[in-house]
Every structure is written in structure tokens, then in C-alpha cells.
Residue frames as qw, qx, qy, qz and C-alpha x, y, z in Angstrom:
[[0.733, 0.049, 0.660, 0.161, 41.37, 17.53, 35.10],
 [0.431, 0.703, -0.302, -0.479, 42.20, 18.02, 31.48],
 [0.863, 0.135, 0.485, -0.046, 42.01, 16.06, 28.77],
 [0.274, -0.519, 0.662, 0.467, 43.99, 14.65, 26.12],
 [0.826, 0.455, 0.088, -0.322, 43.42, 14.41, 22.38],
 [0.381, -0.402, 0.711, 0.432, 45.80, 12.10, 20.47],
 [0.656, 0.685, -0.036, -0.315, 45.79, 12.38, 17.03],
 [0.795, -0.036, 0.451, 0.404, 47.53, 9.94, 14.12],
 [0.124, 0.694, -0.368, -0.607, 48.92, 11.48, 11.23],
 [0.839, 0.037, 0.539, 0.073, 49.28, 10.26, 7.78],
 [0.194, -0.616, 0.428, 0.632, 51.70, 11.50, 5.38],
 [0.580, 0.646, 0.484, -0.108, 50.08, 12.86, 2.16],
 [0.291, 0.897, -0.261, 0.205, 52.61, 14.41, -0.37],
 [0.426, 0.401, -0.365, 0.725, 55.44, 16.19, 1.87],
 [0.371, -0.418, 0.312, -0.768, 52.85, 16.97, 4.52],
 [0.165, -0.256, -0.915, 0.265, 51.42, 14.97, 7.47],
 [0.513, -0.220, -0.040, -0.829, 47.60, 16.09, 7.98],
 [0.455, -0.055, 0.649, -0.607, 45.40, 14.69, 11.26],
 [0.228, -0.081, -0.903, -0.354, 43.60, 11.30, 10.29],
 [0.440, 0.051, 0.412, -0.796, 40.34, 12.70, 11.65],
 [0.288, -0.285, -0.889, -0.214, 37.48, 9.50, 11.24],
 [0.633, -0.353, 0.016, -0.689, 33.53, 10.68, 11.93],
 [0.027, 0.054, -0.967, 0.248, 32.69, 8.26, 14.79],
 [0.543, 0.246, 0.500, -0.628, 29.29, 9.12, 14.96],
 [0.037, -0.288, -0.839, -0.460, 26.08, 7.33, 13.13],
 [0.266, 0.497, 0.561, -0.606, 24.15, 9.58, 13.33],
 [0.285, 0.311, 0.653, 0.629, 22.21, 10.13, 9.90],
 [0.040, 0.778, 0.426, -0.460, 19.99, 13.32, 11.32],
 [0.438, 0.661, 0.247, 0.557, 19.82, 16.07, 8.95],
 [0.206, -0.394, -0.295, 0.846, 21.39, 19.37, 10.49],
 [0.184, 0.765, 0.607, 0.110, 18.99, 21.41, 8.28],
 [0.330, 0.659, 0.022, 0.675, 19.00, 24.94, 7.72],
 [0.308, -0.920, 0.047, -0.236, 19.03, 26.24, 11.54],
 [0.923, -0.168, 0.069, 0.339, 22.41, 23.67, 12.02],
 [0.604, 0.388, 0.118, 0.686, 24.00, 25.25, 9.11],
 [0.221, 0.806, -0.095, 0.541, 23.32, 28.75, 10.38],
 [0.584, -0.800, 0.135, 0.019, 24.10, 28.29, 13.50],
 [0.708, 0.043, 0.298, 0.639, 27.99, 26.57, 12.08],
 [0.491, 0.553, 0.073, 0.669, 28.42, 29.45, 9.98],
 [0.310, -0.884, 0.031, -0.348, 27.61, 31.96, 13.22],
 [0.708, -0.530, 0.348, 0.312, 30.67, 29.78, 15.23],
 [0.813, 0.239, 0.212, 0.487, 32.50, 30.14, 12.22],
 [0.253, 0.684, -0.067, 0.681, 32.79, 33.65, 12.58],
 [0.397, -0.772, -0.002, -0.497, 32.42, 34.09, 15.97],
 [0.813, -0.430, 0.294, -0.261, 33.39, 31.12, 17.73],
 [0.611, 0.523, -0.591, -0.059, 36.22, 29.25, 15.68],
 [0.078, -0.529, 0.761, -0.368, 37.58, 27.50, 19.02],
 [0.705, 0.057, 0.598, -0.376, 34.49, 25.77, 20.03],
 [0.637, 0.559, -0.308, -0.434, 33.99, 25.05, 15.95],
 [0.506, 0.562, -0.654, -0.024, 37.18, 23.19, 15.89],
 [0.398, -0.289, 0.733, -0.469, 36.78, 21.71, 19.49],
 [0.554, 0.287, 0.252, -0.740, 33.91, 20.33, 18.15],
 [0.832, 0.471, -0.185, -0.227, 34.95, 18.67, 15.26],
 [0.319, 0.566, -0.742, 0.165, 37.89, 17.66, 16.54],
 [0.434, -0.167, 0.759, -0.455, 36.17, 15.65, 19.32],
 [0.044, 0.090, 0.900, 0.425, 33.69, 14.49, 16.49],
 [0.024, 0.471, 0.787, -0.398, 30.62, 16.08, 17.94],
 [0.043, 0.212, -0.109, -0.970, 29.58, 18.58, 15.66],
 [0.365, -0.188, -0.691, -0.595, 27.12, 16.88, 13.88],
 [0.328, -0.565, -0.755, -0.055, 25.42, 15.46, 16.54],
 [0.250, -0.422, -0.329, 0.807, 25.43, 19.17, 18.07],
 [0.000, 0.207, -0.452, -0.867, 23.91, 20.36, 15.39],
 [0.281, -0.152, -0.940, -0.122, 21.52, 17.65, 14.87],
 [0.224, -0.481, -0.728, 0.435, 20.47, 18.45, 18.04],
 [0.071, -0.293, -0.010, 0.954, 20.15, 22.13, 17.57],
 [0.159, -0.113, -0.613, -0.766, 17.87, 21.80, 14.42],
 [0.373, -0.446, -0.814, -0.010, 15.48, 19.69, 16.09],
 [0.144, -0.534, -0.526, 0.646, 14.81, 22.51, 18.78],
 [0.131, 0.331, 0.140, -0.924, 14.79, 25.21, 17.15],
 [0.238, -0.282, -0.748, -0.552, 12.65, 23.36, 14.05],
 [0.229, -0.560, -0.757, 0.246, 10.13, 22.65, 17.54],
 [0.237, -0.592, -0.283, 0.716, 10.39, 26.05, 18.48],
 [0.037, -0.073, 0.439, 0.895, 9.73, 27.53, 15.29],
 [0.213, -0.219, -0.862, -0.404, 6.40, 25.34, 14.94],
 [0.225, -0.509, -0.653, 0.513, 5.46, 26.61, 18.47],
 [0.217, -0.314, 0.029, 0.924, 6.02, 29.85, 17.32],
 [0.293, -0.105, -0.467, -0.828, 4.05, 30.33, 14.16],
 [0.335, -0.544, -0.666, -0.386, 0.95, 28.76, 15.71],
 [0.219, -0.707, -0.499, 0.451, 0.48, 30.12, 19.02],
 [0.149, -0.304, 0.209, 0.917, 1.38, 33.38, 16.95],
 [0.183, -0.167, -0.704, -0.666, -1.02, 32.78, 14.19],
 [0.336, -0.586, -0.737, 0.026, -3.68, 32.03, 16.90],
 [0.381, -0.373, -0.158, 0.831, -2.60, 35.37, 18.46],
 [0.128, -0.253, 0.409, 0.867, -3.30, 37.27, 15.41],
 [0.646, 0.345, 0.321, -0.601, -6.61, 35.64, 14.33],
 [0.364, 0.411, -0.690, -0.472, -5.22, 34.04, 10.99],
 [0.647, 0.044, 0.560, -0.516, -7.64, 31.27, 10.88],
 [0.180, 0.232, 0.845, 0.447, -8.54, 28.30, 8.07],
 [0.431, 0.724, 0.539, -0.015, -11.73, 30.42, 7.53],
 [0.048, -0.801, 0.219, 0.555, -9.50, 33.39, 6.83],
 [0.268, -0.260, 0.778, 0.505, -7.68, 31.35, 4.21],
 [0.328, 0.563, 0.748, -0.127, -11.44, 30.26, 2.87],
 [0.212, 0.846, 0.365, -0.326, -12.12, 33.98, 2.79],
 [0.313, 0.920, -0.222, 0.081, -9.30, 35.77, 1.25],
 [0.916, 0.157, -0.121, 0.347, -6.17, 33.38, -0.05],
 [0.557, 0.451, -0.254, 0.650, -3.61, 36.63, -0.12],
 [0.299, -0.732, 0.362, -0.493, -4.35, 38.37, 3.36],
 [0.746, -0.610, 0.203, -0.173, -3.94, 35.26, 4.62],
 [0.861, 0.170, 0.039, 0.478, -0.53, 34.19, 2.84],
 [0.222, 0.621, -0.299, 0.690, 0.81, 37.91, 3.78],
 [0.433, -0.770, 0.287, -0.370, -0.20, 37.31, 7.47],
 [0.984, -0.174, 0.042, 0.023, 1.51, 34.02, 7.51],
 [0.693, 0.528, -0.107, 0.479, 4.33, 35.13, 5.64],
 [0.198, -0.770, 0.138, -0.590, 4.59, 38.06, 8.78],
 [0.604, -0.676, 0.394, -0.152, 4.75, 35.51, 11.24],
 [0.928, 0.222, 0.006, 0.300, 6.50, 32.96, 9.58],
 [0.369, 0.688, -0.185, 0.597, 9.08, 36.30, 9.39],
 [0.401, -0.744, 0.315, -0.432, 9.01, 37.22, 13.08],
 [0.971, -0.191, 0.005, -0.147, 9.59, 33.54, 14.25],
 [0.911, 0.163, -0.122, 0.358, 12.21, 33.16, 12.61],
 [0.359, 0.649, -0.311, 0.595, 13.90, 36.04, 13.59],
 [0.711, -0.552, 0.368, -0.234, 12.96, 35.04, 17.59],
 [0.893, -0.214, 0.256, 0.301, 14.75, 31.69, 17.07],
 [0.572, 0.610, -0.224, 0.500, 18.15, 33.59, 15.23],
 [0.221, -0.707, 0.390, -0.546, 18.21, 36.07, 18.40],
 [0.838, -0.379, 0.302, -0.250, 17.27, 32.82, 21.12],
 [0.935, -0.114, 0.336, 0.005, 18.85, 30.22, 19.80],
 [0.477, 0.871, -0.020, 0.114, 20.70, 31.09, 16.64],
 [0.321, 0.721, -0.257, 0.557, 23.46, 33.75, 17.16],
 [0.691, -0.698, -0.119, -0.144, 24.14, 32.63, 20.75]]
């Protein structure tokens, strides 16, 4: 089965250019794992990109995206942080070992959700 996009035109100048109208309402923020993940189909993926926007669904693909990996980020740093021992008495004891071990996993996390979810 294959589908059919029909597009209007609307003649701007000397050129006709695709009268492309967001249908969605969604008001989610795509956030910063949206955007990188868009700029990783921009360089990689241009087909789906444009599929994508041309169907109108980018945003709410995106949308969606943030929201996981935002979950999956939060999962990350604490079952990590619990891993590690970094603790509220740690913070108590000594402010900067425990803002360089956060900062460590905060760093690893994120680079699990780029590889997982990310750069896919």
C-alpha cells in the first residue's frame, strides 16, 4: 500500500514553494536531547528528517524522544550515584568531591543516552 502526500502550492515572487501548515498542538518542549537528536538526522538521516516534517510529525517525535531520554537520564544518574556511594552526607562532608563525582556521572549518563538513544 503506499501512500500519497498532496501538497498546495502558493506562488511567492516567481516561485511556487509547498504551503506546509503545523497540524499538531502540541506545546511540549523538544529540549536539548530533541534538538540533538534533529541535528544527528540532519546529517545522517535527511530522508526520514524531511519525511517527518513533511507529514507534520517531527515535533511530536521529538517531544516524545526528550521525554525518554530526560527519564532515562534521571534513572541513570541515581541508580549510578547510588552505585558509587555519592550520598547527601557526602555533600555535608566535602561540597567539591561531591560536585566532581556528580559531575562524573552526570558525564557518563549522558554519554549512555547519546550512544542508546541519541545517535541511533
Amino acid at each position: 500500500m503506499t501512500k500519497q502526500v498532496i501538497l498546495d502550492y502558493v506562488l511567492v515572487g516567481d516561485y511556487y514553494i509547498p504551503a506546509i501548515e503545523l497540524s499538531e498542538n502540541d506545546d511540549r518542549p523538544i529540549g536539548k536531547w530533541g534538538r540533538m537528536h534533529r541535528t544527528y538526522l540532519e546529517e545522517t538521516n535527511p530522508l526520514l528528517l524531511n519525511h517527518l516534517i513533511l507529514t507534520g510529525k517531527l515535533h511530536i517525535y521529538l517531544a516524545n524522544l526528550n521525554e525518554q531520554a530526560q527519564s532515562r537520564y534521571r534513572r541513570l544518574i541515581r541508580q549510578m550515584s547510588e552505585n558509587e556511594g555519592i550520598t547527601e552526607d557526602l555533600k555535608r562532608q566535602s561540597q567539591w568531591v561531591w560536585v566532581k563525582a556528580m559531575n562524573s556521572v552526570a558525564s557518563c549518563a549522558e554519554e549512555i543516552i547519546k550512544s542508546e538513544m541519541i545517535n541511533v
